[in-house]
NUGU-485465 format. One record per residue: residue in one letter; x, y negated, z of N, C-alpha, C in turn. Coordinates in nm, 2 decimals. Atoms other than C-alpha are relative to their C-alpha. Layout:
BEGIN
+-------+--------+---------+--------+---------+----------+--------+--------+---------+--------+
: koldo : n.east : n.north :   n.up : ca.east : ca.north :  ca.up : c.east : c.north :   c.up :
+-------+--------+---------+--------+---------+----------+--------+--------+---------+--------+
:     a :      X :       Y :      Z :       X :        Y :      Z :      X :       Y :      Z :
...
+-------+--------+---------+--------+---------+----------+--------+--------+---------+--------+
***
This chain:
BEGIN
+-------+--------+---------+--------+---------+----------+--------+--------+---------+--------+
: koldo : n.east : n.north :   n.up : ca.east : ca.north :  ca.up : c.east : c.north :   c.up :
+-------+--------+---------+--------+---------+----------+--------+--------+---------+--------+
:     x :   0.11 :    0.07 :  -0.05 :    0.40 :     1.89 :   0.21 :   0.04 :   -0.08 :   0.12 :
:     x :  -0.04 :    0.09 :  -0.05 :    0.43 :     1.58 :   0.41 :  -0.07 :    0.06 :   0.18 :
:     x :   0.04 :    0.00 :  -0.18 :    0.42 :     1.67 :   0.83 :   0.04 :   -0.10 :   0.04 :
:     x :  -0.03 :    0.13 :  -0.10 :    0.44 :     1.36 :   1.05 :   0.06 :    0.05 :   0.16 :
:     x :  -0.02 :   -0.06 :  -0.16 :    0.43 :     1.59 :   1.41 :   0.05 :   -0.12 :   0.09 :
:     x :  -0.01 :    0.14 :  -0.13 :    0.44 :     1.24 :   1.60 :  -0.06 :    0.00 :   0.11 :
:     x :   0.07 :   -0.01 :  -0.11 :    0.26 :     1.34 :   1.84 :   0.11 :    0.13 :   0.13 :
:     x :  -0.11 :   -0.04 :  -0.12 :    0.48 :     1.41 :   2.16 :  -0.12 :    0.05 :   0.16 :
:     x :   0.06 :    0.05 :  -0.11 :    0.23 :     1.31 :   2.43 :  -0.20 :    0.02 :   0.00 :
:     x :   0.11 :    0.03 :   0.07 :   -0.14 :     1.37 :   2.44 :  -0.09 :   -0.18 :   0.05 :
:     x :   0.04 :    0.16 :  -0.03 :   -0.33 :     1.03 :   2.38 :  -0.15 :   -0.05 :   0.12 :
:     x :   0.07 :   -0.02 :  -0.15 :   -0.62 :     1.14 :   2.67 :   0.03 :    0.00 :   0.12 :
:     x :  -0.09 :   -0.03 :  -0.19 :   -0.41 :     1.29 :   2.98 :   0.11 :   -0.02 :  -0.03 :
:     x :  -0.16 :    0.00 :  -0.01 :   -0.06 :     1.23 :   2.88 :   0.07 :    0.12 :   0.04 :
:     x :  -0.04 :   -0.15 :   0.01 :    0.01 :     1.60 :   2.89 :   0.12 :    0.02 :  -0.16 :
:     x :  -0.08 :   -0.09 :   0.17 :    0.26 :     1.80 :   2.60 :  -0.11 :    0.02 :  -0.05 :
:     x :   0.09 :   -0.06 :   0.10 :    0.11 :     1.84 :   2.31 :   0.06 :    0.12 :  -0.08 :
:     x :  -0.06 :   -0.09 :   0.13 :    0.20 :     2.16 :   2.07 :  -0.06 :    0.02 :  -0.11 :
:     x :   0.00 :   -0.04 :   0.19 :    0.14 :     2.23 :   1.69 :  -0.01 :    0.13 :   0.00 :
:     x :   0.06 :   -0.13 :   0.01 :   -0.09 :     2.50 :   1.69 :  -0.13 :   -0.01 :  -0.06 :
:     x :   0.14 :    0.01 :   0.11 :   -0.37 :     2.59 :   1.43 :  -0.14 :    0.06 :   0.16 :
:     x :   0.12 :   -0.03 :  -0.09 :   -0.70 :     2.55 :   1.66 :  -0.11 :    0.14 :  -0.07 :
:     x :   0.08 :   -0.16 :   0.08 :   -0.93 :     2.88 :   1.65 :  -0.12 :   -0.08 :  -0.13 :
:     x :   0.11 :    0.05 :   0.06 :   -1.18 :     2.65 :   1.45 :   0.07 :   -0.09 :  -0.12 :
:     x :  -0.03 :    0.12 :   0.06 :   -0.95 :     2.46 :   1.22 :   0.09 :    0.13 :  -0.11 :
:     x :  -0.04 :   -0.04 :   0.05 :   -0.74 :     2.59 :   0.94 :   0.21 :   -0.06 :  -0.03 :
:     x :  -0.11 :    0.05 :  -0.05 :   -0.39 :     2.44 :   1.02 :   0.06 :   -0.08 :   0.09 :
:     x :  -0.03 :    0.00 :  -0.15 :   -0.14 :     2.33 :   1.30 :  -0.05 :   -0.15 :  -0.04 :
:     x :   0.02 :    0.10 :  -0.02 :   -0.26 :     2.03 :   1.45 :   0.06 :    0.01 :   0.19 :
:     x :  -0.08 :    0.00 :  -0.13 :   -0.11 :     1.87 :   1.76 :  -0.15 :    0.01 :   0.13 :
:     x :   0.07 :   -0.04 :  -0.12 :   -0.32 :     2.02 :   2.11 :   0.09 :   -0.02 :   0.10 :
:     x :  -0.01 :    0.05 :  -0.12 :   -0.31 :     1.91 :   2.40 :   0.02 :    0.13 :   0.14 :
:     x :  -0.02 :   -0.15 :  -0.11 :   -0.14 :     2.17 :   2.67 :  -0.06 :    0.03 :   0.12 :
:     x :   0.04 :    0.00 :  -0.17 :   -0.33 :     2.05 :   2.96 :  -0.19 :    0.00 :  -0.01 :
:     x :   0.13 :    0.03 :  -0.01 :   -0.69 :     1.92 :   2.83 :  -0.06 :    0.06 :  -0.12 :
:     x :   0.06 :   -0.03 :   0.13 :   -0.70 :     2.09 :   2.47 :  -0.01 :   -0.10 :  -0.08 :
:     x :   0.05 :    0.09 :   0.08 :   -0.77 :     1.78 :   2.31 :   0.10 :    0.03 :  -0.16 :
:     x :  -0.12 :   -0.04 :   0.12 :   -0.66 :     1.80 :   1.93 :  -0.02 :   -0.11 :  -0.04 :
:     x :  -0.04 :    0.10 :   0.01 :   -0.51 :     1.49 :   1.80 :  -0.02 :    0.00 :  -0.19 :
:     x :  -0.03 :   -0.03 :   0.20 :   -0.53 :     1.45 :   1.37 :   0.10 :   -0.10 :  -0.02 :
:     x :  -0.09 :    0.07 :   0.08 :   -0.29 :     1.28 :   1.20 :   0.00 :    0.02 :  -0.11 :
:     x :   0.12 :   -0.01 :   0.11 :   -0.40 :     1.14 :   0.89 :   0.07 :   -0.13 :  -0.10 :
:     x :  -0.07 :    0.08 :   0.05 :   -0.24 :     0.94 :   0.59 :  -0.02 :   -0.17 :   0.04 :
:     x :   0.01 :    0.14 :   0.03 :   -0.19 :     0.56 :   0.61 :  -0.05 :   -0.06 :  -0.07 :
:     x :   0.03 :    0.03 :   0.17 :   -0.37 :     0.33 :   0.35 :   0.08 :   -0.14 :   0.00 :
:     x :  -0.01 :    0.11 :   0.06 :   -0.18 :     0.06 :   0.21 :  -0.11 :   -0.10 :  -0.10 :
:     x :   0.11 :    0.09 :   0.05 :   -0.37 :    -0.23 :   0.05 :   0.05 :   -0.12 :  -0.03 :
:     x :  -0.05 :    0.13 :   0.10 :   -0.27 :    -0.50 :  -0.24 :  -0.06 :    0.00 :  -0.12 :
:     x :   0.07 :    0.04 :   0.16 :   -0.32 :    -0.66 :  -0.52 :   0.11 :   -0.04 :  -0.08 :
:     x :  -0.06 :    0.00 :   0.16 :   -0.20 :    -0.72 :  -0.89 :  -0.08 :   -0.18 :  -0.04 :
:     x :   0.02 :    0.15 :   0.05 :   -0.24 :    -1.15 :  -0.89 :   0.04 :    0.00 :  -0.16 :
:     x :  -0.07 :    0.03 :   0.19 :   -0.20 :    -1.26 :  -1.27 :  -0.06 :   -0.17 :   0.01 :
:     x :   0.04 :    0.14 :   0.05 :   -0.20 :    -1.62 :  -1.42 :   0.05 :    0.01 :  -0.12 :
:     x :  -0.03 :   -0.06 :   0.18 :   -0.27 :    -1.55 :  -1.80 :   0.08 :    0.05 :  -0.01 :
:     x :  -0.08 :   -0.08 :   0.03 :    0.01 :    -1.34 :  -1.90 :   0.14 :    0.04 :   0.12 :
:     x :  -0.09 :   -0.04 :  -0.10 :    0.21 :    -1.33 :  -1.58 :  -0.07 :    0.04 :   0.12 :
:     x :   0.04 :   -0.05 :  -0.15 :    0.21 :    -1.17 :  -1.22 :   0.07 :   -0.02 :   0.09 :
:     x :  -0.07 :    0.06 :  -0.08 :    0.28 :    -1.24 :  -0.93 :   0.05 :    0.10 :   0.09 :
:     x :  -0.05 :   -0.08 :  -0.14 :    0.55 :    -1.05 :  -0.69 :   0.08 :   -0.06 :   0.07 :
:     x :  -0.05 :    0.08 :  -0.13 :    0.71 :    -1.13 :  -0.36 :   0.14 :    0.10 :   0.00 :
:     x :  -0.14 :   -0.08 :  -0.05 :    1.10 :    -1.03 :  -0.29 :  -0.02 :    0.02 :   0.17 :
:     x :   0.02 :   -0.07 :  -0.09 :    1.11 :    -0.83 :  -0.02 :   0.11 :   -0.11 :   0.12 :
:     x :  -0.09 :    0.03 :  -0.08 :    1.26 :    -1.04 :   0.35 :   0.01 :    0.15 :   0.11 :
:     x :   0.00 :   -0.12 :  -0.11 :    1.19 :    -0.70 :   0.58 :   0.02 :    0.13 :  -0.07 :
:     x :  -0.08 :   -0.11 :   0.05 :    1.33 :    -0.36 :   0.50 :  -0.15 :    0.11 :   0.05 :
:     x :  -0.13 :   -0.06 :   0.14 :    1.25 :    -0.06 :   0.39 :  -0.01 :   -0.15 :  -0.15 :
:     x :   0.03 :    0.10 :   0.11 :    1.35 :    -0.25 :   0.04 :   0.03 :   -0.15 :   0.00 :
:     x :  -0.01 :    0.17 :   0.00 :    1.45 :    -0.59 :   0.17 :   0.10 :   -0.01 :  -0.13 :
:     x :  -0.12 :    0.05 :   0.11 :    1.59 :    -0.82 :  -0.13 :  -0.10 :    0.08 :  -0.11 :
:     x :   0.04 :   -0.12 :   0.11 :    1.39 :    -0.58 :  -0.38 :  -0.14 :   -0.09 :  -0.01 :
:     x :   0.19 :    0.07 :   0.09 :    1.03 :    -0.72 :  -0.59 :  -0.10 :    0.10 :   0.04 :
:     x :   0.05 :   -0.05 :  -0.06 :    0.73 :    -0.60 :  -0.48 :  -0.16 :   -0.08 :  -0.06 :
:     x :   0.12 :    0.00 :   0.00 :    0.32 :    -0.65 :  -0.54 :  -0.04 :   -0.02 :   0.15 :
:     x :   0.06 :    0.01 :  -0.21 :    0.16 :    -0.81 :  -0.19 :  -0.11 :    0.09 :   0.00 :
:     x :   0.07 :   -0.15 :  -0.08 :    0.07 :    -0.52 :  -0.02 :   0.08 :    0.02 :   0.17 :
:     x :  -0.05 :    0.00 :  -0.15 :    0.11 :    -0.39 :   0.34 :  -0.13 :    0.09 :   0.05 :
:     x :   0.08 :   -0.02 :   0.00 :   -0.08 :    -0.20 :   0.52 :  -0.16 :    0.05 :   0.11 :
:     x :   0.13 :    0.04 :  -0.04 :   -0.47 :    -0.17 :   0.63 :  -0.04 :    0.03 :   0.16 :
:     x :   0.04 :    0.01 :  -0.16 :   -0.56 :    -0.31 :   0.98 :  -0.15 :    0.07 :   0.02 :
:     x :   0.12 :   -0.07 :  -0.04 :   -0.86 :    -0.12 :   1.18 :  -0.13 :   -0.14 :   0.00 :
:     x :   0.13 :    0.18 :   0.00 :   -1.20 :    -0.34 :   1.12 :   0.01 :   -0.07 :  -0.10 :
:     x :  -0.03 :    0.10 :   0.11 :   -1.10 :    -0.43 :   0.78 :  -0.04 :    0.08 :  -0.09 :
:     x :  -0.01 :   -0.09 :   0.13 :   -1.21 :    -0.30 :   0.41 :   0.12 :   -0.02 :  -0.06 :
:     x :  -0.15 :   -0.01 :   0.13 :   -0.94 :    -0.21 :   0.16 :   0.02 :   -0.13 :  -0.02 :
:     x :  -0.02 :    0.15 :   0.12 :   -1.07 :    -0.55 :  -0.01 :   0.05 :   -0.16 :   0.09 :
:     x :  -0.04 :    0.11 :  -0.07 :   -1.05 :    -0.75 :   0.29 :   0.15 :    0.00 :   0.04 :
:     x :  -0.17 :   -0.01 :  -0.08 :   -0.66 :    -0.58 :   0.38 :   0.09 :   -0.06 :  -0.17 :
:     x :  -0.03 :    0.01 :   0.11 :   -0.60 :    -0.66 :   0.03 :   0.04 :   -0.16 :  -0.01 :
:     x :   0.03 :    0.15 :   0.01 :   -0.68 :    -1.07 :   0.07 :   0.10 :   -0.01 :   0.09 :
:     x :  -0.05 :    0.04 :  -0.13 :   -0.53 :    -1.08 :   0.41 :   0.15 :    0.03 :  -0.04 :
:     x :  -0.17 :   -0.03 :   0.02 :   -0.18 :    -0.93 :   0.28 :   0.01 :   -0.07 :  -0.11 :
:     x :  -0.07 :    0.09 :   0.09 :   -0.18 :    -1.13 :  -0.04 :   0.02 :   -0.14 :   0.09 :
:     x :   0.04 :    0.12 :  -0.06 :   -0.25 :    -1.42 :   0.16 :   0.14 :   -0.02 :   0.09 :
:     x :  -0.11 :    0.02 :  -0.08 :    0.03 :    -1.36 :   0.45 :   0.13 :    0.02 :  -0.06 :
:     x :  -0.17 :   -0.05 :   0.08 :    0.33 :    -1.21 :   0.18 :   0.01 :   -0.12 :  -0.09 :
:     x :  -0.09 :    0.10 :   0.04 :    0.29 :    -1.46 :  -0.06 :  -0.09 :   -0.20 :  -0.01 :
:     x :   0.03 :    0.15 :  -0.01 :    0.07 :    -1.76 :   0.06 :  -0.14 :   -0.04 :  -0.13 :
:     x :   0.06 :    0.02 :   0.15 :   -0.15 :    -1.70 :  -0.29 :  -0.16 :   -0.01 :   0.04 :
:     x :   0.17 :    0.01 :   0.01 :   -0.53 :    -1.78 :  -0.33 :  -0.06 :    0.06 :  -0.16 :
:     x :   0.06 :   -0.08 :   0.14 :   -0.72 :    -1.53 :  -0.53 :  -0.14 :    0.03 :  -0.02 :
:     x :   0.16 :   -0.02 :   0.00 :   -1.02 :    -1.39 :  -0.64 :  -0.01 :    0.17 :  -0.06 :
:     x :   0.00 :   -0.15 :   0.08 :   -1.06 :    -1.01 :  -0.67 :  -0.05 :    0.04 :  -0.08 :
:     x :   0.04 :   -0.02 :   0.07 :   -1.10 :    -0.83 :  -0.95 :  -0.09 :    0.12 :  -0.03 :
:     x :   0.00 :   -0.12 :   0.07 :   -1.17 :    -0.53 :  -0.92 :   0.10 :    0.11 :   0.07 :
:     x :  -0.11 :   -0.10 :  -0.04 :   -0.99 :    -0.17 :  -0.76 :   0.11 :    0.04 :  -0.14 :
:     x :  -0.07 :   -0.05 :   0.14 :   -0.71 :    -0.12 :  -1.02 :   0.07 :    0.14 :   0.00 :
:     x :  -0.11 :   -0.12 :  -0.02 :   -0.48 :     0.19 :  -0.88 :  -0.04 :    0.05 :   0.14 :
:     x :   0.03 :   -0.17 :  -0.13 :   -0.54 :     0.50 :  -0.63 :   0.14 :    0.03 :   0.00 :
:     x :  -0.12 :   -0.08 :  -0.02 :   -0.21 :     0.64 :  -0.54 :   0.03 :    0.07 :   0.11 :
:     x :  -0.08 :   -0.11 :  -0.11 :   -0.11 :     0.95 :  -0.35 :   0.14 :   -0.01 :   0.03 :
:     x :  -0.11 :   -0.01 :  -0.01 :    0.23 :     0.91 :  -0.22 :  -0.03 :    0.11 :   0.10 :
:     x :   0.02 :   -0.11 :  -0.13 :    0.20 :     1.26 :  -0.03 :   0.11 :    0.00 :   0.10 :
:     x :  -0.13 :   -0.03 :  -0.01 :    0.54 :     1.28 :   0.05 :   0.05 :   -0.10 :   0.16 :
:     x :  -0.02 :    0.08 :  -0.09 :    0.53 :     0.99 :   0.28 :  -0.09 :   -0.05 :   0.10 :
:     x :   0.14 :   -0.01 :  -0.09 :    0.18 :     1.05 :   0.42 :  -0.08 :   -0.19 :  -0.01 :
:     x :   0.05 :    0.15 :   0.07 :    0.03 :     0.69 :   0.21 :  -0.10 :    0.08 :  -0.10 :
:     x :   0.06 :    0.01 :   0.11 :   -0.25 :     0.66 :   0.00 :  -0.03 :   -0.22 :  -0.07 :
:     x :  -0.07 :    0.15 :   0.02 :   -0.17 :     0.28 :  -0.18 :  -0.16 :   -0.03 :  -0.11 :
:     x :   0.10 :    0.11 :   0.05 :   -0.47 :     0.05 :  -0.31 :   0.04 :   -0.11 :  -0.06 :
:     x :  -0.01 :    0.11 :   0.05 :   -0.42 :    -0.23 :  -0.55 :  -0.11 :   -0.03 :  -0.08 :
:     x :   0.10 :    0.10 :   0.10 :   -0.69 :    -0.48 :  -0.68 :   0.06 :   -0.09 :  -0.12 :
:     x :  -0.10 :    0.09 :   0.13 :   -0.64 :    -0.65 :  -0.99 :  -0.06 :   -0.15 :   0.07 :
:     x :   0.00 :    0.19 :  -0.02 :   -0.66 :    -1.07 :  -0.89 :   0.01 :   -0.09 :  -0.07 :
:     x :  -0.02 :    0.15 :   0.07 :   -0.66 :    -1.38 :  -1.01 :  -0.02 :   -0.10 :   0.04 :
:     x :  -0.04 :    0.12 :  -0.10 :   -0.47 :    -1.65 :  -0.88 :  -0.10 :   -0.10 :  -0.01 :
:     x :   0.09 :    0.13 :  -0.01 :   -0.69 :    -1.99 :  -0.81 :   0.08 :   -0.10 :  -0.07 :
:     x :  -0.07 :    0.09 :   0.05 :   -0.36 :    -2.20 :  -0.84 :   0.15 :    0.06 :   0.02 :
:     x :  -0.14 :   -0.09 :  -0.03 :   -0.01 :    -2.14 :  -0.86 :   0.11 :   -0.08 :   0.13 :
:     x :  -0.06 :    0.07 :  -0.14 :    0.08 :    -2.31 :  -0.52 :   0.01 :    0.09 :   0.07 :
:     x :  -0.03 :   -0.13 :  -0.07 :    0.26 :    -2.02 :  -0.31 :   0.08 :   -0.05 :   0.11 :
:     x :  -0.04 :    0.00 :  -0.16 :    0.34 :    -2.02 :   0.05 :   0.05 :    0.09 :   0.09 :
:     x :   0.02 :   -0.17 :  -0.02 :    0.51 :    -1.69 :   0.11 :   0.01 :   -0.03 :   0.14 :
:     x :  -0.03 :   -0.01 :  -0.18 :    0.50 :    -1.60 :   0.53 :   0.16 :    0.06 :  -0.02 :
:     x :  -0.14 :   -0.02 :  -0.07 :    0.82 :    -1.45 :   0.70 :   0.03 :    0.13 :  -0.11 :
:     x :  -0.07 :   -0.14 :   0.07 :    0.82 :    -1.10 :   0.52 :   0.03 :   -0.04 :  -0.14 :
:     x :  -0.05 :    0.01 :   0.15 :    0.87 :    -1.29 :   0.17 :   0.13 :   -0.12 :   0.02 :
:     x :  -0.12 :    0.09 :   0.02 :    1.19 :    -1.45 :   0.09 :  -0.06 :   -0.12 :  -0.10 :
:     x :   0.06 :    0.16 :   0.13 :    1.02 :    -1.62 :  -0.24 :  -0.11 :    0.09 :  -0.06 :
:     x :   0.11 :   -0.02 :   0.09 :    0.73 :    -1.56 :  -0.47 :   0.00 :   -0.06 :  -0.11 :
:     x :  -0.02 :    0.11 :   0.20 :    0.72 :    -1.59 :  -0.85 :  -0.09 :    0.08 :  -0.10 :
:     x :   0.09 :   -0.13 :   0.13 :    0.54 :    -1.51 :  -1.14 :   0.10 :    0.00 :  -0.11 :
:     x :  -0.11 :   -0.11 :   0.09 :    0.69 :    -1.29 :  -1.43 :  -0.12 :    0.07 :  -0.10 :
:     x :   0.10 :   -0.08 :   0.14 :    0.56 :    -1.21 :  -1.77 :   0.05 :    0.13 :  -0.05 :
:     x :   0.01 :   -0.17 :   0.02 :    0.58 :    -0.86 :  -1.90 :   0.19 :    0.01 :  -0.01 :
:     x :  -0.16 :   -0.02 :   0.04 :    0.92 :    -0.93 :  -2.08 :   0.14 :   -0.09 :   0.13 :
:     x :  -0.10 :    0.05 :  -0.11 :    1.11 :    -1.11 :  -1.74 :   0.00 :    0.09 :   0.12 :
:     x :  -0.05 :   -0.11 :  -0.14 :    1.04 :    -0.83 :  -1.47 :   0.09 :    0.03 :   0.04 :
:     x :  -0.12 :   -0.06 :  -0.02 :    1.29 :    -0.75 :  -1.28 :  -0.04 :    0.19 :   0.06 :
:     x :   0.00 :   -0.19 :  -0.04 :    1.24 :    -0.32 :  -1.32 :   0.12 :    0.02 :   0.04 :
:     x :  -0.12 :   -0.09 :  -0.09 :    1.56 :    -0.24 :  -1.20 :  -0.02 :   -0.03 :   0.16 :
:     x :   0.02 :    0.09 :  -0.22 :    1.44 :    -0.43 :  -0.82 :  -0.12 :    0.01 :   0.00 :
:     x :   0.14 :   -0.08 :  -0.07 :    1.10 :    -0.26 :  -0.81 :   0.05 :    0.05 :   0.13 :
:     x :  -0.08 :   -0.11 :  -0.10 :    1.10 :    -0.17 :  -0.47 :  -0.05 :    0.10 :   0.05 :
:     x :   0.05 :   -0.16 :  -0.04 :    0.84 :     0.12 :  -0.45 :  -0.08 :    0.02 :  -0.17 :
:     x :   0.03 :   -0.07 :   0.13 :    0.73 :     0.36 :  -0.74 :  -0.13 :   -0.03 :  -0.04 :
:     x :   0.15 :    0.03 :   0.00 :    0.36 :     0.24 :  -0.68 :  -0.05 :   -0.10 :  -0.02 :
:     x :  -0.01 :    0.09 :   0.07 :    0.42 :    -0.08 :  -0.76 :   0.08 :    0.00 :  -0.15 :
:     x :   0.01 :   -0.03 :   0.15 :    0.55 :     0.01 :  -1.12 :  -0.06 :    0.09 :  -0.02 :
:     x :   0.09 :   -0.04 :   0.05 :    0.34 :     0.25 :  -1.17 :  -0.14 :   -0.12 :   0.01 :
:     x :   0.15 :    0.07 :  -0.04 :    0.05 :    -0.04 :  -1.09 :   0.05 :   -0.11 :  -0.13 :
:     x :   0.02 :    0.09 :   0.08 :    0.24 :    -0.26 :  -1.31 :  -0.01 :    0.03 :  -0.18 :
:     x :   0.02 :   -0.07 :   0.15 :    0.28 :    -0.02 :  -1.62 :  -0.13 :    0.05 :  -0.08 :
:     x :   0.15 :   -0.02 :   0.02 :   -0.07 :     0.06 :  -1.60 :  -0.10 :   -0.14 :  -0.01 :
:     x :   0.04 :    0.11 :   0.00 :   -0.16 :    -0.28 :  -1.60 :   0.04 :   -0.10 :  -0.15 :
:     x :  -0.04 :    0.03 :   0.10 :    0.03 :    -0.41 :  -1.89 :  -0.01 :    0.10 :  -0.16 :
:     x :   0.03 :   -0.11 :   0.06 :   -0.10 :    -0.13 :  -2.09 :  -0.15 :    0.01 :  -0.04 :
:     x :   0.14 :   -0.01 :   0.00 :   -0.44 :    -0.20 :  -2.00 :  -0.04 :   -0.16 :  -0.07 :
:     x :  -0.02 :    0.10 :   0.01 :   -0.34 :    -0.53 :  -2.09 :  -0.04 :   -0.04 :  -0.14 :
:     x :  -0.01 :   -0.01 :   0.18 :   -0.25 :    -0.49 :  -2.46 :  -0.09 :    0.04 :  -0.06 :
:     x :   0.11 :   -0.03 :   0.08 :   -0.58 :    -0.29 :  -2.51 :  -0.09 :   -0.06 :  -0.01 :
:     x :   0.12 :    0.11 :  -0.04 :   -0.79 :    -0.57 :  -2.39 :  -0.11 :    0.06 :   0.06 :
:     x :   0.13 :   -0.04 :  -0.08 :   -1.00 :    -0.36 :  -2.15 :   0.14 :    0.12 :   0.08 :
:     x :  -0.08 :   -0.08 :  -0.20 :   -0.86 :    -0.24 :  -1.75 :  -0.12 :    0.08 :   0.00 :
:     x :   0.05 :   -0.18 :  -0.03 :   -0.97 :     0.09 :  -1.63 :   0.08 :   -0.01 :   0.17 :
:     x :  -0.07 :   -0.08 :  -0.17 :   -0.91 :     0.25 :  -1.27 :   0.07 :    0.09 :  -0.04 :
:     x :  -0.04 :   -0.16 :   0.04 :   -0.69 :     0.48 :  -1.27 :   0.11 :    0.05 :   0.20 :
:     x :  -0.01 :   -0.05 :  -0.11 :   -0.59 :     0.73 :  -1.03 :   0.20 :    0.08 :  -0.04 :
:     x :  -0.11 :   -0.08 :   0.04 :   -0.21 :     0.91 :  -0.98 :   0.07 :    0.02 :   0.15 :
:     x :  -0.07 :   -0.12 :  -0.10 :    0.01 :     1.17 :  -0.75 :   0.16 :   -0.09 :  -0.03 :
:     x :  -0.15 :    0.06 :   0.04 :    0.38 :     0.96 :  -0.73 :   0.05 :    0.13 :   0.10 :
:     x :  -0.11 :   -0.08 :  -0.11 :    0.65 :     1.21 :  -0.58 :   0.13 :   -0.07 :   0.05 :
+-------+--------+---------+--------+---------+----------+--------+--------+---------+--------+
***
């Protein structure tokens, strides 16, 4: 099970914190040694989409690490004051410059392991004029049979694209949900 324990400092008094199960809670959480305060720590959500232009999609090569150089679904993840759908627009928009139109939630993904839960909408580009910002090196689209799967650069984007091209061939998309390790 994925522990973060990043918490050093409490974020009220600036006191030590320790990793101790509170009398009212059922596991350690970080407390505060001076004020009590208890701190949660609590997965991340990533937030992207699955662009398509008729039989292709669009990913961005990675220019920032983890994964630089590696293919990728614009994603990134979700600022405070934003929905999924709006962190969704805002990261296709900044990674690869794309104009879309949501379709729809396509993929739930637990990555426990890394303390993420990953969101991708299915999309559909406006036009194929791409503008990627600083974290994309280039942006392209890629039909089922030109992917580069060996330069996936997280499991959550092939799982989003296998489930997509699948949903593809049956002529009717589904949500679907899945635990990556």
């Amino acid at each position: 099970m994925f522990q973060a324990r990043s918490y050093k400092h409490c974020k009220a008094c600036g006191a030590e914190v320790t990793y101790r199960i509170p009398a009212d809670d059922n596991r350690e959480r970080a407390t505060c040694s001076s004020c009590q305060a208890v701190h949660y720590e609590n997965p991340l959500n990533v937030v992207g989409t699955l662009p398509t232009w008729d039989d292709q999609v669009l990913l961005c090569r990675r220019n920032i690490e983890p994964r630089r150089g590696l293919w990728t679904l614009p994603a990134g993840f979700m600022e405070l004051g934003e929905t999924t759908a709006e962190g969704a627009l805002r990261e296709t928009d900044e990674e690869a410059g794309a104009r879309i139109e949501l379709q729809g939630l396509f993929t739930l993904l637990n990555v426990v392991r890394v303390g993420q839960v990953h969101f991708f909408y299915r999309a559909r580009l406006l036009d194929t004029d791409f503008a990627p910002g600083p974290e994309t090196i280039e942006a392209r689209l890629f039909t089922e049979a030109g992917l580069p799967w060996d330069e996936l650069a997280f499991h959550t984007v092939r799982e989003t694209l296998q489930r997509y091209f699948d949903d593809r061939r049956r002529g009717q998309f589904g949500f679907h949900m899945a635990d990556i390790d």
